[in-house]
N, C-alpha and C positions, 0 to 999 in steps of 0.2 A: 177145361181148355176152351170148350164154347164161350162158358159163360165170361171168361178173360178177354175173349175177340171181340166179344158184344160190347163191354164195358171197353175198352179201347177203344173201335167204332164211336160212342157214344160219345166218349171224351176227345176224340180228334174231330168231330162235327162240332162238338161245341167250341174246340177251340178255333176252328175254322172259320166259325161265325162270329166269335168274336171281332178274330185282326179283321174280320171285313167289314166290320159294321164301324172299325174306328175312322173318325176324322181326322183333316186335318189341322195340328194344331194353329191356333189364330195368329200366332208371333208369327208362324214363317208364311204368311200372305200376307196378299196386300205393300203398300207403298210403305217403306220407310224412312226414316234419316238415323244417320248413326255421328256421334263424335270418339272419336280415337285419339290414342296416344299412337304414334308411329317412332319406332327403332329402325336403324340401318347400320348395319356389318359391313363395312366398304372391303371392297375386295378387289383381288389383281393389283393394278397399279393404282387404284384410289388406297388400296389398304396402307401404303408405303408412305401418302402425306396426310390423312387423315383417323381420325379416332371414330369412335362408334356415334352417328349422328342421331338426332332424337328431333320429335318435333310433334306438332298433331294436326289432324284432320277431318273432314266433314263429308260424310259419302251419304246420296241418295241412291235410293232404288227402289225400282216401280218392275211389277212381273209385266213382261210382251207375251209370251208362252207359257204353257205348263212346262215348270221347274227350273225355267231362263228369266233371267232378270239383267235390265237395264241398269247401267250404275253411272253414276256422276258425281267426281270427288274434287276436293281442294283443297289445301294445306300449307302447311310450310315447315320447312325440313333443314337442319343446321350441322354444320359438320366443323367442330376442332382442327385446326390443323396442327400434328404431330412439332416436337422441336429438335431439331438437327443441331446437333452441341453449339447452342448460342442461338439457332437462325430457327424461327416459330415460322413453320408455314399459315399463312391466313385464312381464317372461317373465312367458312365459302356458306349461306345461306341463297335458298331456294324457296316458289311457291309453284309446287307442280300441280295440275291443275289436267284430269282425265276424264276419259269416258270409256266405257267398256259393256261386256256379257258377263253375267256370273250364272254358272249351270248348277244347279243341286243334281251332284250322283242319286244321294237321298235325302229324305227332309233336311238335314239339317249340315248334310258334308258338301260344299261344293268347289269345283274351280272356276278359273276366269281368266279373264286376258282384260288389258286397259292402254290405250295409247293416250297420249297428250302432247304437255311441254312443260317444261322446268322453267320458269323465269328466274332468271338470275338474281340478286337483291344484291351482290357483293358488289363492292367496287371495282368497274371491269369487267362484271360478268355478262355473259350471254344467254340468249333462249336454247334449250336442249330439246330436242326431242326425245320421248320415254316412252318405251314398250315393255310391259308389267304381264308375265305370268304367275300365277297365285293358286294356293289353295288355301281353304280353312273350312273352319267348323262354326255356327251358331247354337249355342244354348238357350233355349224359351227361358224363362226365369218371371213372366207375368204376361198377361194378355194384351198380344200385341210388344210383345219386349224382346230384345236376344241381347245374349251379350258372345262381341265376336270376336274369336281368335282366327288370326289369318297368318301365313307367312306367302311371302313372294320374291321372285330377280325382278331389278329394276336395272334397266340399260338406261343410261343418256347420252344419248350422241349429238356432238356438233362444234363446232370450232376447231381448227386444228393441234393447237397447244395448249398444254394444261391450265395456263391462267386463264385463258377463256370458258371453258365449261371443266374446271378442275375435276370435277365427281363425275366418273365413266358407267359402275353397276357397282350393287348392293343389294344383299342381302337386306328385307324390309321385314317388320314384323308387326304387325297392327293386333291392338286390343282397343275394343269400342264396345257401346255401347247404342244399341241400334230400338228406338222407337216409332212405333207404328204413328200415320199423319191422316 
């Protein structure tokens, strides 16, 4: 029975010493840029004139804090409008254009918030404002590299009727690829 405590003791200080002696990996420091493919699930009343909108995007990020990071993206995002027996609602395309926090819970899982504006591109359209909560995860995959899965709601408010800022919130879903600069 001693000699089982000892040998326990032994192997729990060594594994102790290990996770303490580990770094942290070099993908998730430091500045990066990433490019994404972005999806959107329109939902509520966008769900009822448009299809599932796709598009892509360019996000930086630089740490201010231990395990906060600054981010600043831009893109542009397109949405199908559904057909009403005969009558096609019209693409409504966007280039929203944020800035935000992204927290790591732990290395590699974290969330965030992002405000901006949608600029409208359609004909007719207007400026939206957008307020983005999110989470995801990044996978190292080389030095200095992640590749990232995120999901997030995206609100755009502004205009009073639908032809002016047609797309209300969505369901977003980002896969990118994010390297170190």
């Amino acid at each position: 029975m001693k000699r089982l405590f000892l040998l326990t003791a032994i192997a729990g200080i060594f594994a102790f010493s290990n996770v303490s002696a580990q770094t942290k990996d070099p993908a998730m420091s430091g500045q990066k840029l990433g490019i994404g493919l972005d999806f959107a699930l329109p939902t509520g009343n966008t769900n009822n004139l448009y299809k599932l909108g796709f598009g892509g995007s360019l996000q930086y990020q630089t740490p201010i804090a231990q395990s906060l990071n600054f981010t600043a993206d831009a893109g542009f995002l397109s949405f199908s409008g559904k057909d009403f027996g005969g009558f096609k609602y019209p693409k409504y395309s966007a280039i929203p254009v944020k800035a935000g926090l992204r927290y790591f819970l732990v290395e590699n899982v974290f969330v965030g918030g992002e405000i901006g504006a949608a600029f409208g591109t359609s004909s007719g359209a207007k400026t939206s404002f957008i307020y983005t909560p999110g989470v995801g995860v990044e996978f190292p995959v080389a030095n200095k590299s992640t590749i990232e899965l995120g999901a997030r709601y995206e609100g755009w408010t502004g205009g009073n009727n639908n032809i002016i800022v047609p797309v209300k919130n969505f369901i977003g879903f980002r896969l990118a690829y994010n390297f170190g600069i």
